[in-house]
C-alpha positions, 0 to 999 in steps of 0.5 A: 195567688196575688204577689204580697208586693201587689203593685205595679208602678207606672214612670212615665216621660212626655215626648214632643210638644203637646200643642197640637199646632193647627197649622202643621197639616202645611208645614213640610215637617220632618224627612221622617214624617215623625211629628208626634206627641206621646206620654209613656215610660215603662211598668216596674212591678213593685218588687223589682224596683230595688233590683232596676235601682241596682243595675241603674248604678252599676251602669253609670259607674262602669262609665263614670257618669255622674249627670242624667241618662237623658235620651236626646242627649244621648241619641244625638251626642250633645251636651253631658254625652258630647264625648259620644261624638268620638267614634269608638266612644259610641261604638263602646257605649251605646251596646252597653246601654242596649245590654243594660236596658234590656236586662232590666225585669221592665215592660214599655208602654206608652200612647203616640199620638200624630199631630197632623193625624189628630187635627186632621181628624179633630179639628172641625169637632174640637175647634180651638179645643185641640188641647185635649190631645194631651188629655187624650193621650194620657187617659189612654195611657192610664187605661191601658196600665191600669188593665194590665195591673188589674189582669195581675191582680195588682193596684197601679201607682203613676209616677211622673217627670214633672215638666212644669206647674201648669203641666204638672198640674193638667196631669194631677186633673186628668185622673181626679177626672177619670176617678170622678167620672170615667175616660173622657171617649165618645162611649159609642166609639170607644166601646170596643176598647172595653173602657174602664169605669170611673169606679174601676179607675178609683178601685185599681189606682192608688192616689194622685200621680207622684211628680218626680224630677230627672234625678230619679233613675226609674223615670231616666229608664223610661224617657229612654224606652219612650222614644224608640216606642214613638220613633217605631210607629214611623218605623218599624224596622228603627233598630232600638225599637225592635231590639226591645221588641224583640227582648220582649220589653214592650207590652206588646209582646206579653200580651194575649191575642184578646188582651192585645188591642186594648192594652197594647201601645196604643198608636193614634191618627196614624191614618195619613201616613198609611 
């Protein structure tokens, strides 16, 4: 029987440049060899929205933070979260975000694209349309979301960080296009992903994706869910993305055997770093 909040919400962040940069097969990168572009976040149920707010503010004022919960700031001590550099700061703190992450009634999902990987494969087809990865990687996003709130019997609502006018813009298109005309995938080679219709992109999801700035602290969640799911295609053993794992907070983990490849986190041209 279908929960009478019948919607789960999408927040989703962006994770590094969304140029697919066609020079970067020669540059020398990082020691990680993490060069990726990734839009994911997290999926709230409806009814848990209220309850995911509450724990928000019981955390920031157990460490009287006023300012954002910003990932990068916050992974590398600078900024706002400076204080972090002071050893048994960190050695306090970043357990008590682990708990409190953790405890929230949320699920991640995100798609990772490697850049090096997408114009490796891409670059003779798509030319100097390479701009296509940001589309790309955000269909397949919504897809993978929308099956998961379908399976449940619920509509699925997008939420985003807004990132800039022409960004904001590029999102808001891309789904009036699935809507119009379906994902934008070879239909050959893609069919084994079991691709939604533009139809049943129209019936699952409701509206425009909502821009939304940092001050909302469900998309403040999902930037520091999205890149332990980003730094875990390099690494698998990166502890914050097992630890999610582990607590069953990545969709991976409530999926069935059959529902798995199609809505799971989706990994693109990972193929040169096999």
């Amino acid at each position: 029987m279908p929960f009478k909040n019948n919607k789960i919400l999408l927040y989703f962040d962006d994770s590094g440049s969304r140029n697919p940069d066609k020079n970067c097969l020669s540059q020398e990168g990082r020691r990680d060899k993490m060069d990726g572009f990734a839009l994911g976040g997290i999926l709230v149920p409806e009814e848990n929205i209220g309850l995911v707010i509450g724990k928000y503010h019981a955390f920031i004022n157990e460490w009287g933070i006023d300012y954002y919960l910003h990932s990068t700031k916050i992974r590398c001590r600078q900024g706002k979260f400076a204080w972090l550099q002071k050893q048994e700061n960190a050695e306090s703190f970043y357990p008590a975000l682990e708990s409190f992450l953790l405890s929230l009634p949320v699920i991640g999902i995100a798609c990772v694209v490697h850049r090096p990987g997408y114009v490796a494969r891409y670059k003779e087809k798509y030319n100097d349309r390479l701009w296509l990865m940001c589309k790309t990687t955000f269909s397949i996003l919504v897809e993978r979301s929308a099956k998961y709130a379908d399976k449940q019997d619920r509509k699925l609502e997008i939420l985003f960080e807004s990132s800039g006018k022409y960004e904001d813009r590029d999102i808001v298109s891309y789904l009036k296009e699935l809507k119009k005309i379906g994902n934008p995938f070879n239909p050959v080679t893609s069919e084994g992903y079991r691709p939604l219709s533009a139809e049943d992109f129209s019936r699952i999801i409701l509206g425009e994706p909502q821009r939304k700035t940092k001050s909302n602290p469900l998309l403040q969640i999902a930037d520091l869910f999205l890149f332990p799911m980003v730094k875990g295609g390099y690494d698998s053993l990166y502890q914050p993305y097992r630890r999610l794992k582990e607590a069953g907070k990545i969709i991976d983990c409530v999926l069935s055997e059959n529902d798995f490849p199609y809505m799971s986190v989706k990994y693109s041209c990972f193929d040169l770093l096999a």
